[in-house]
Structures are given as structure tokens and as C-alpha cells.
C-alpha positions in Angstrom: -1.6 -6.3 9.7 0.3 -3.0 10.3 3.6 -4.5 8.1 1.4 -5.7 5.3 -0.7 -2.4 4.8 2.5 0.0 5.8 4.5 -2.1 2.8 3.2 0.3 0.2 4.2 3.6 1.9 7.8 2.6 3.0 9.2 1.2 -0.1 7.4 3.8 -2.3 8.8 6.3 -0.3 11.6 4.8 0.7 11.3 5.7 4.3 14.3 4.0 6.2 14.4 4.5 10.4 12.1 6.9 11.6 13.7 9.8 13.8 10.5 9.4 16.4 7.8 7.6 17.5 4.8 8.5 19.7 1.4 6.6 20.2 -1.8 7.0 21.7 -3.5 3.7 22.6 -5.9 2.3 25.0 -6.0 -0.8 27.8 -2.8 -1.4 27.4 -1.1 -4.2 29.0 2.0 -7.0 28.4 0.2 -9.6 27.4 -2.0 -8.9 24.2 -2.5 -6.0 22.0 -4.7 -2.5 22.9 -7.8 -2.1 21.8 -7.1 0.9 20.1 -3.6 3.1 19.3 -3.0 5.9 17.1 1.2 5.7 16.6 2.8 8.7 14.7 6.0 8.2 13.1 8.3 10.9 12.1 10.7 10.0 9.1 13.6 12.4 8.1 14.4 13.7 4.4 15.6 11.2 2.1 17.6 11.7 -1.2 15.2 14.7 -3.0 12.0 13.6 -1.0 10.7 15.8 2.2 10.3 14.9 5.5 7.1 12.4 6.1 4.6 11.8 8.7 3.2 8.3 8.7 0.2 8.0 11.1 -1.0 3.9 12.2 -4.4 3.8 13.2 -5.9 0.5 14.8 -8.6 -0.8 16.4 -11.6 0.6 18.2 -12.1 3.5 21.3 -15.5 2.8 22.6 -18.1 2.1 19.3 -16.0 4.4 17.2 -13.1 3.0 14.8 -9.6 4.5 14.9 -9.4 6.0 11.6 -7.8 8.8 9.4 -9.9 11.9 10.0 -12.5 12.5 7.2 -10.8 16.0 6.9 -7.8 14.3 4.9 -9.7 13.7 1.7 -11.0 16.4 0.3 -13.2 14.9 -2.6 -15.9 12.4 -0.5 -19.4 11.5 -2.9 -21.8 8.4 -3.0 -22.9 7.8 -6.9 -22.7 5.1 -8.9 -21.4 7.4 -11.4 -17.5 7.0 -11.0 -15.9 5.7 -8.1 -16.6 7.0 -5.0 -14.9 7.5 -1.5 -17.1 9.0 1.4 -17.0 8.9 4.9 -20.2 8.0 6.6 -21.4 7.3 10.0 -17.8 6.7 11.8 -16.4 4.9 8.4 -14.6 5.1 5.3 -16.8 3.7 2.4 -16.0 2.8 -1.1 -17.8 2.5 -4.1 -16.2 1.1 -7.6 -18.0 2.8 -11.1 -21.3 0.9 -12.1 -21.9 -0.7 -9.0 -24.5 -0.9 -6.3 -22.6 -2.2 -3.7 -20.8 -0.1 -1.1 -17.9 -1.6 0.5 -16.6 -0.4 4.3 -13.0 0.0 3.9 -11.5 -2.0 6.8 -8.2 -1.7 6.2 -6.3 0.7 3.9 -3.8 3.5 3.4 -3.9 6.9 2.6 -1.1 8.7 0.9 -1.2 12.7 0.9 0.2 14.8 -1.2 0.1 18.2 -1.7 -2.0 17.9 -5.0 -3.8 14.9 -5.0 -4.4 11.2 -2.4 -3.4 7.7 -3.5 -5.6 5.4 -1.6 -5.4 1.5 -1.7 -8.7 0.2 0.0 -6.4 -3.5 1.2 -3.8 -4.7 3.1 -1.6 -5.0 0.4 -1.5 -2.0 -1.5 -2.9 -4.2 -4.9 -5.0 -1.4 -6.0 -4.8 2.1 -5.8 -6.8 5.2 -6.7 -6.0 8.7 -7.3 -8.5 11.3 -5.5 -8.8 14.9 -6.8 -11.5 17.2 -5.8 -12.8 16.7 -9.2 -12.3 12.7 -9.9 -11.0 9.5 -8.6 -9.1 7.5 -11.0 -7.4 3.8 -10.9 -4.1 3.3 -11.4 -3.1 1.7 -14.7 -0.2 1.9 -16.2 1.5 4.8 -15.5 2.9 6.0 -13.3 4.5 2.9 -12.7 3.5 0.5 -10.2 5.8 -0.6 -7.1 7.7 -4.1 -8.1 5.5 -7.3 -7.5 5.9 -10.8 -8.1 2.5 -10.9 -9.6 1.6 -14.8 -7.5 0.2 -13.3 -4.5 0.6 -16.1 -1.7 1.9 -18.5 -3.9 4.3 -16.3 -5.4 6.2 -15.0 -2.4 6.5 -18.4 -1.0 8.3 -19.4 -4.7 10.7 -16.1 -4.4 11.8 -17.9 -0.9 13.0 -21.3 -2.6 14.5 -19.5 -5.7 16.5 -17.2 -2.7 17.8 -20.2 -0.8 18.8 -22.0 -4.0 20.6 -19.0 -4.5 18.7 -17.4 -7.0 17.5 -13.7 -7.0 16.9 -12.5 -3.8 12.9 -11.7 -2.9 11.6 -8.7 -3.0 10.8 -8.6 0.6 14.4 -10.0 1.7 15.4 -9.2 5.0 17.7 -6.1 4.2 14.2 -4.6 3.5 11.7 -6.4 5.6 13.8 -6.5 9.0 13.7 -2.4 8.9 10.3 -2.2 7.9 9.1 -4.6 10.8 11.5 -3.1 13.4 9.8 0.3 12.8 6.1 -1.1 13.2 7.3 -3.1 16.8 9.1 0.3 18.1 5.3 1.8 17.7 4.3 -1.1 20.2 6.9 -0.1 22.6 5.9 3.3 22.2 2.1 2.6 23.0 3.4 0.3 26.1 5.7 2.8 27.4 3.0 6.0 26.8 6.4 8.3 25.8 7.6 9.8 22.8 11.0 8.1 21.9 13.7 9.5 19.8 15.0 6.4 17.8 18.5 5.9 16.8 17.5 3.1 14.1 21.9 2.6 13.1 22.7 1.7 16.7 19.3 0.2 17.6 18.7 2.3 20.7 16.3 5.0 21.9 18.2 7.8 23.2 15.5 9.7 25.7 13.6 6.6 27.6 16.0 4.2 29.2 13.3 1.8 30.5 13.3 1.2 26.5 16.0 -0.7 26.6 14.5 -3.5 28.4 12.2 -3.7 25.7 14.5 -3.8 22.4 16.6 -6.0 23.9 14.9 -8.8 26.5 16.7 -10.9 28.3 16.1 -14.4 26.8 16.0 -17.8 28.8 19.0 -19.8 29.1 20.3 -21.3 25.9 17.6 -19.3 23.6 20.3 -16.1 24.1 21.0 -14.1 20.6 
């Protein structure tokens, strides 16, 4: 899910090709996924905005989850008073105003800022919340949300057909998607290879690990060539 719950943080920020990549993960091997990997990204300054870190955490090391340290948020309560973010035995849990139930966020994002965190408790970034150490608030209205085609499945697969009838193109074309999806795989070559690699993102190359190569590029059967 690493595309879908990244989505938010690279177009918001408008992140582009990261400059580096290095992961952490465990039983790796070439046929399925780790069971764990912790990938850090570096991306450069862009336009007016600073520098970034973007951190990927998946899976599980032993009985613990691989998750943002509890350090990162600073306001964490449980009351039914407000919503409510805390981390509890190993997990991130999440509360909306008025109710009883307490949800285990599974899958999310966290975006710091020097003031305040935006936190979406999905994969896609549909909601988000504003944690002070005083409050958390929902996002309405302003500031403005990120573009959406408001049809969730239904509506992406419509934005296809109206692109190949050669209407507007979708908002996850490939100019924007490709770039976003060939950051998240260079973090699995970085967790295969155990190596932090410098990325060249125009010319599609690392430019410190050579045995990289083998893995951007494969050789491809006969006939299936690119």
C-alpha cells in the first residue's frame, strides 16, 4: 500500500526524485516481500519548500509493528471528549469526538511540521486532522484540500475512459504516478541491496552501488525486451 498512503505526502509537497534512499528491513529475500523495513528517503528543496525526510514504515519485527515513534506527536490523550490520538501498547490509536470506540490505526501518515502534525488515519489520505499540543481538529474547508475526483473507485476508473477518449487527463496520469511509484520500488532495491544509494532520478541510475543496475534495469526474456 506504500503508493496509496505516500500519495498525500508527494503531491502535497510536491516531492519529485528523492536524492537518497536507505532501508532497514528484515528476512529479506528475491522472491516475496520482508517482513519488516523501515526505508528513509531524502528529498531536496523544491521551489520555496525545505528539504524533506519521508520515512516508510511496514510490517512487523518480532510481535512489535514498524511504526513512527510515539515521540513524533506531541499531543497523545484517550477521552471521548474531542478526538483523540495516543499511542498504547506498541500502536497508534484513534478516537473520533463522542465516541466509545477506539480504532488501531493500521495504516496512515504523519506529516510534521514545525508547528503543528497533519495525520490521515487511511491509505488514502481522505481525512485528515490537525494535532496541536492543545487540540486536534478536522480538516474542513480551509486550508484547501488536495484535488480529488470525489468517486473513490468508481471515479478513478471514469477519469481513465474520459483520458483515453481524449478528455482531461486523470489526476493520477503517468507524468505523476510513474515518479511517485518509481520512488517507492527504489526503496525495495534499497532493502534488497542493504546500501544507501544516491539516486539520479533524471538519468534513472544510482551513482554509488553498481550491482543496482541489475535491478533498475533486468534483463527481460526474449521478445518481452523494453
Amino acid at each position: 500500500m506504500a503508493c496509496h498512503t505516500a500519495n498525500m505526502a508527494f503531491m502535497a509537497l510536491k516531492l519529485g526524485y528523492p536524492t537518497s534512499v536507505v532501508s532497514e528491513a528484515g528476512d529479506v529475500n528475491p522472491e516475496t516481500y520482508p517482513s519488516w523495513a523501515r526505508v528513509t528517503f531524502q528529498f531536496p528543496a523544491r521551489d520555496t519548500m525545505p528539504p524533506v525526510k519521508f520515512v516508510w514504515y511496514e510490517g512487523h519485527q518480532g510481535e512489535n509493528t514498524v511504526l513512527p515513534p510515539s515521540e513524533l506527536v506531541k499531543a497523545q490523550r484517550d477521552s471521548d471528549k474531542g478526538h483523540s490520538i495516543f499511542y498504547k501498547d506498541g500502536k497508534w490509536n484513534f478516537r473520533e469526538e463522542g465516541k466509545k470506540q477506539v480504532k488501531n490505526v493500521g495504516s496512515g501518515s504523519f506529516l510534521i511540521g514545525e508547528k503543528a502534525v497533519l495525520f490521515s488515519p487511511d491509505d488514502y489520505g481522505g481525512r485528515s486532522f490537525i494535532i496541536t499540543e492543545d487540540k486536534i481538529e478536522e480538516v474542513k474547508g480551509k486550508p484547501e484540500r488536495l484535488p480529488s475526483n470525489n468517486g473513490d473507485d468508481a471515479g478513478h476508473k471514469r477519469e481513465w475512459i474520459t483520458a483515453i477518449k481524449g478528455g482531461p487527463k486523470a489526476l493520477s496520469n503517468f507524468d505523476y504516478a510513474a515518479m511517485l511509484t518509481e520512488t517507492i520500488l527504489l526503496g525495495n532495491i534499497a532493502s534488497r541491496l542493504g546500501k544507501k544509494l544516491e539516486w539520479d532520478g533524471p538519468n534513472l541510475k544510482v551513482t554509488n552501488v553498481p550491482e543496482a543496475a541489475a535491478l533498475i534495469n533486468p534483463p527481460y526474456r526474449s521478445g518481452w525486451s523494453l
